[in-house]
N, C-alpha and C positions, 0 to 999 in steps of 0.2 A: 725181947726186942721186937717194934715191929717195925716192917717197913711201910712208907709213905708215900702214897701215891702223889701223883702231879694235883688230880682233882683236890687233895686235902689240903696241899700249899696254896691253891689258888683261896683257898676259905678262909687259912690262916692270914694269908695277906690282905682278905678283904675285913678280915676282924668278924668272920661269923662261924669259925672256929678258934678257941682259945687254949694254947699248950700250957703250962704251969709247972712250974718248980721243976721235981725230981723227973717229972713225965718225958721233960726232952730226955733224959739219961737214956731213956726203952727207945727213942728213935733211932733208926736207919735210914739210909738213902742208897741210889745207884746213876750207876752214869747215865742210864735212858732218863731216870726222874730228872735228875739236874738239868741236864739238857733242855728237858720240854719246859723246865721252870724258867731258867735264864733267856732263854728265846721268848718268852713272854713278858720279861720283864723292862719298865722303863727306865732312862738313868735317873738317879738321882742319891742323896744322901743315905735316904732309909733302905734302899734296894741295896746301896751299894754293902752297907751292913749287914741286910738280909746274907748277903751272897756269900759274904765271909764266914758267917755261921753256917752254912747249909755244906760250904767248901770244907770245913772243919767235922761236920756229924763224917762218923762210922760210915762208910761206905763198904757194901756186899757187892760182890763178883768185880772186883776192880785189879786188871783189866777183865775183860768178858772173855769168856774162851769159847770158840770156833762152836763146840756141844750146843751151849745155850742160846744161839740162835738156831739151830738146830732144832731143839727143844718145843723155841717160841713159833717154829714154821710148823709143827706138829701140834703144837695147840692150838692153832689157828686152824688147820685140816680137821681137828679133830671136832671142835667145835661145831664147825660147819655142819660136818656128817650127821653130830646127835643132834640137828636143826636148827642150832645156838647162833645169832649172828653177831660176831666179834669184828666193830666199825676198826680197829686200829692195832695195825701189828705192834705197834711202839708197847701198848698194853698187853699183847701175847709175850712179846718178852721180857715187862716187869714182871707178869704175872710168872712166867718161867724161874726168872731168880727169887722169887718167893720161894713158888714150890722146890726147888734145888735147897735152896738156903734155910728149908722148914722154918721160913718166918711169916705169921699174918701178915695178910695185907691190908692196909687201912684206905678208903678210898670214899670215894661217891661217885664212882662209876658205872652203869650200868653193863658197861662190858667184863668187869670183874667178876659182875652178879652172875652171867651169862657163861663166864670160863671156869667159876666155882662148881653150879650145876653139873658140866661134864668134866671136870677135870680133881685132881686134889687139893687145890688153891682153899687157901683156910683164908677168910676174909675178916676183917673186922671195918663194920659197916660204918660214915655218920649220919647215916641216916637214921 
């Protein structure tokens, strides 16, 4: 399984990432990802579709327990301290239910690249 960053839907949805076949089966999702995707999203026909599938994938840490923000406030400090600058807690705590959840994380974010360095975050890049 991996989990799915906000950055990788917005690629999907722009058509310059393509998922196929069996590969959704290995996706995951989390309440911080949905969140950040639906607040970007406009109305219409093919969104509203999108949303129903994304509502339906396997969802990790659902609900979040009190820890894992916790977690994500320490990765954030920690970060910091070995020089690394992390632009967005929303990202300290996906990347928190990755490492909790020992699942990659798939993204194109450079704050992931950034929390991977000092932390245990297993990444999987598209770049």
């Amino acid at each position: 399984m991996i989990l799915v960053d906000t950055s990788i839907w917005i690629e999907i949805l722009r058509g310059r990432v393509v998922v196929t076949g069996d590969d959704w089966l290995s996706l995951v999702t989390c309440g911080p990802v949905v969140q950040e995707v639906f607040q970007g999203l406009r109305p219409g026909p093919y969104n509203a579709a999108f949303q129903d599938s994304v509502l339906n994938m396997p969802r990790v840490a659902d609900p979040l327990p009190l820890n894992t923000f916790l977690e994500a406030a320490e990765l954030f400090r920690f970060c910091r301290a070995k020089g690394y600058t992390v632009r967005s807690s929303t990202d300290c705590l996906i990347a928190a239910i990755a490492i909790a959840h020992r699942l990659p994380l798939w993204h194109c974010d450079r704050d992931f690249e950034a929390i991977a360095k000092a932390t245990a975050l297993e990444i999987h890049s598209a770049n």
